[in-house]
C-alpha positions as CSV (number, residue, x, y, z in Angstrom):
1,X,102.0,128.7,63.2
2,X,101.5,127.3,66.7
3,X,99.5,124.4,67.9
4,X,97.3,127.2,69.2
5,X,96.6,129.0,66.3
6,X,96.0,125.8,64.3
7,X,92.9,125.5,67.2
8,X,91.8,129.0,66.8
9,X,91.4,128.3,62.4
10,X,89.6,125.0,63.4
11,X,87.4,126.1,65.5
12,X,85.4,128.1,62.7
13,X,85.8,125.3,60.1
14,X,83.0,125.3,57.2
15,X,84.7,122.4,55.2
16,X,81.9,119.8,55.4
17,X,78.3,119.9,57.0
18,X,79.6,118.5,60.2
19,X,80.2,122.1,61.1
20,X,76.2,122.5,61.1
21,X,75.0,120.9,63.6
22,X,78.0,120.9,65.9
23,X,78.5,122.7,69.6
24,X,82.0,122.6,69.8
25,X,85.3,121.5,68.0
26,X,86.9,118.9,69.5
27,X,90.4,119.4,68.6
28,X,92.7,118.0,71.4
29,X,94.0,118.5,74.7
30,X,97.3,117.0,76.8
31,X,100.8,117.5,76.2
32,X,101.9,118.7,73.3
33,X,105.4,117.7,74.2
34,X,104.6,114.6,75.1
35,X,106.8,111.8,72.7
36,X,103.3,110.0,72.4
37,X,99.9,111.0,70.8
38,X,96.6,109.0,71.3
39,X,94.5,109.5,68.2
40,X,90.8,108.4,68.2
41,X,88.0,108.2,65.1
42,X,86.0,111.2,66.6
43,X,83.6,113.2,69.4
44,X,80.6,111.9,70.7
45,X,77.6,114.1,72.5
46,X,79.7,114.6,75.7
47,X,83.0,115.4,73.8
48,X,80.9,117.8,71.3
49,X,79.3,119.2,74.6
50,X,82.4,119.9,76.2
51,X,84.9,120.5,73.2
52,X,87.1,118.0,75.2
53,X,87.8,114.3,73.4
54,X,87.3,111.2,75.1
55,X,85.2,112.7,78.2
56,X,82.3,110.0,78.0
57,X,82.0,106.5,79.5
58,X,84.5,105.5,76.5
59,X,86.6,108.0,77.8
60,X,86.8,107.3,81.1
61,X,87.8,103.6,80.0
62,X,90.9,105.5,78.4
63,X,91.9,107.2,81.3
64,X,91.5,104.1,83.8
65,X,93.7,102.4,81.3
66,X,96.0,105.3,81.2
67,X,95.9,105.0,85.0
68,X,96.9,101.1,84.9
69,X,100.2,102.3,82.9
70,X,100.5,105.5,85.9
71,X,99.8,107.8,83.1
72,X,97.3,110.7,82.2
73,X,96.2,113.5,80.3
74,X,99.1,115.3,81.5
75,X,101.8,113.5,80.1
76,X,100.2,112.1,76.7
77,X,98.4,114.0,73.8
78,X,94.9,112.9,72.4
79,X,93.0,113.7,69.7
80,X,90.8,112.3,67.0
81,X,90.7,112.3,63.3
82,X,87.6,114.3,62.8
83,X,87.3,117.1,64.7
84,X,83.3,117.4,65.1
85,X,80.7,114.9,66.1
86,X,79.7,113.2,63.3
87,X,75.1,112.0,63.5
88,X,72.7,110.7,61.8
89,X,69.4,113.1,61.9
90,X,67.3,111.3,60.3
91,X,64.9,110.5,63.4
92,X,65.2,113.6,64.2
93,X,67.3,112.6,67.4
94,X,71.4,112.4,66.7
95,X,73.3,109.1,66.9
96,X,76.6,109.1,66.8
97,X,77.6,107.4,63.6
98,X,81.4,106.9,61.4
99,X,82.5,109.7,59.8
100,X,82.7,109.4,56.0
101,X,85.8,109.1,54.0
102,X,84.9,113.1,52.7
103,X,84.8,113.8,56.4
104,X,87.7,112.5,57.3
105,X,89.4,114.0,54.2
106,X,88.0,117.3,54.7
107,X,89.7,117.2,58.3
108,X,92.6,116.0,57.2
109,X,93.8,119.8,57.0
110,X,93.5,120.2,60.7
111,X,94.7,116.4,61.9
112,X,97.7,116.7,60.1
113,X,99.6,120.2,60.5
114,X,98.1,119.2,64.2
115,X,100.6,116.2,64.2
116,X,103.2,117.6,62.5
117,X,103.5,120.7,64.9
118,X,103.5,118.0,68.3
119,X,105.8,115.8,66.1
120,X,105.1,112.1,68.1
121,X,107.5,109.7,68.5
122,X,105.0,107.2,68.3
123,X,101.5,107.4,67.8
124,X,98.9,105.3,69.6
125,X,95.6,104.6,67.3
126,X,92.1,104.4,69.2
127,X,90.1,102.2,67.0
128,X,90.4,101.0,63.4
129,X,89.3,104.0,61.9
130,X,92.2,105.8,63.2
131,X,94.6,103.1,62.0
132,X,92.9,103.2,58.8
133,X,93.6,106.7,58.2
134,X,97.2,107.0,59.6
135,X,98.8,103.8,59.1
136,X,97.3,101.7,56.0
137,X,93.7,101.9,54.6
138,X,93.8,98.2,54.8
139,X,94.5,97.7,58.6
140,X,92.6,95.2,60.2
141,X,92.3,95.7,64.1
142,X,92.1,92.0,65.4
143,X,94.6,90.6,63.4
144,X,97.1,93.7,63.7
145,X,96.9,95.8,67.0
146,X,100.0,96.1,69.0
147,X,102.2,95.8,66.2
148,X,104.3,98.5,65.4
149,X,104.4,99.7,61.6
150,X,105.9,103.0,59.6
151,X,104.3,106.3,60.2
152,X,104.9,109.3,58.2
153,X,103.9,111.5,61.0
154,X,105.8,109.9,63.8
155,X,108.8,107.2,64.3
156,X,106.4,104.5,64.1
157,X,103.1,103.9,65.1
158,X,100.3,101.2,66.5
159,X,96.6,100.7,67.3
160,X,94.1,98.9,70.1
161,X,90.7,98.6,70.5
162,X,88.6,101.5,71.2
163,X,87.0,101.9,74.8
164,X,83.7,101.9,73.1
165,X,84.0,98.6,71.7
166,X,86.1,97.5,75.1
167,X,82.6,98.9,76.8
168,X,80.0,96.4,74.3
169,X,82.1,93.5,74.5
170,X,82.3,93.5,78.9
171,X,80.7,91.1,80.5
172,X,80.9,89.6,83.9
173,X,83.3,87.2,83.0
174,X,85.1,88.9,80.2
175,X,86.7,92.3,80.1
176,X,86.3,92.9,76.8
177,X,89.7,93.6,76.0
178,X,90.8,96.2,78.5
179,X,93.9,94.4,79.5
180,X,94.7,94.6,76.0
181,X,94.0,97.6,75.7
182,X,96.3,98.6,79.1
183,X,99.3,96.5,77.1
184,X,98.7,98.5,74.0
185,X,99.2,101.9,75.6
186,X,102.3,100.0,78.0
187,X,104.0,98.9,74.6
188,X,103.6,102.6,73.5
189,X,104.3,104.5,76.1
190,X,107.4,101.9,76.3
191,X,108.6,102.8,72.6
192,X,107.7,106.2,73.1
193,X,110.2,106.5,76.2
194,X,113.2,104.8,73.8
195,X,113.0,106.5,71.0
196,X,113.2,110.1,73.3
197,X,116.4,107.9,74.8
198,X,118.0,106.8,71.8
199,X,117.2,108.8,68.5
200,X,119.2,106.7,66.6
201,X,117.1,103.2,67.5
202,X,115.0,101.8,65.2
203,X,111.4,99.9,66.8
204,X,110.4,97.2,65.1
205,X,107.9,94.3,66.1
């Protein structure tokens, strides 16, 4: 199994009604050799458009802050943990809403072979969702991004904030958490970059 037949089986996936209503699977793109992984909660209407994650305003946050650390989609991985864009109908018009915990589970079968055939060094979480789903279902994202805890997919593992929130909390005399956000990916990239030196050295803290 390669990373790119693991795409090819996702892109027909039936597993939950997500699949319905969705243009595209989002599944990933960046290096796949790449000793750090960005994982997000999921696609919005541009990433579903496109099939290409992180692509919208929230996106282009990410890459700027990529950018700050001289950094890009070449030389990371990124993903999400649902693969399709997950709405609420009910208007009639989609909004972009959290995937449920079946969702999430249901995509479980593509996030995590997806992991385990990049095998991370360390893995970057987008959001609380994210570090809900890889690191502890209890995380809490103010109190505990930027640390580094145990990861059974990767040496060790971390969250920020997500752009999107970064993006509601700006103001003209706040940036809402980008230079956190910038120091998250630093301190990742940073870990990332020892552990490929040194696979004997443990990160903690």
């Amino acid at each position: 199994m390669t990373l790119d037949d693991l795409s090819r089986q996702a892109s027909t996936c039936t597993a939950c009604a997500l699949s319905e209503r969705r243009r595209n699977v989002v599944f990933g793109e960046g290096n796949p050799l790449s000793p750090l992984v960005l994982v997000g909660e999921g696609p919005g209407d541009q990433e579903d458009a496109t099939g290409r994650p992180f692509v919208g305003r929230a996106g282009q946050l990410l890459d700027k802050a990529l950018a700050e650390n001289r950094l890009d989609r070449t030389r990371v991985y990124i993903c999400n943990t649902v693969k399709c864009r997950a709405c609420d109908w009910s208007t009639g018009k989609p909004v972009n809403r959290a995937p449920t915990p079946e969702e999430v589970g249901a995509c479980r079968q593509w996030l995590i072979p997806q992991l385990e055939l990049i095998e991370p060094l360390v893995i970057l979480c987008i959001g609380a969702p994210s570090a809900k789903n890889l690191i502890k279902k209890d995380f809490r994202i103010t109190a505990e991004r930027g640390q580094f805890f145990p990861c059974d997919l990767a040496r060790t593992a971390l969250a920020t904030l997500h752009p999107a929130y970064i993006l509601r909390q700006q103001s003209a005399s706040s940036d809402g958490g980008f230079s956190l956000l910038v120091a998250d990916i630093a301190r990742a990239w940073d870990a990332a970059l020892r552990l490929k030196g040194d696979e004997t050295l443990k990160i903690v803290g």
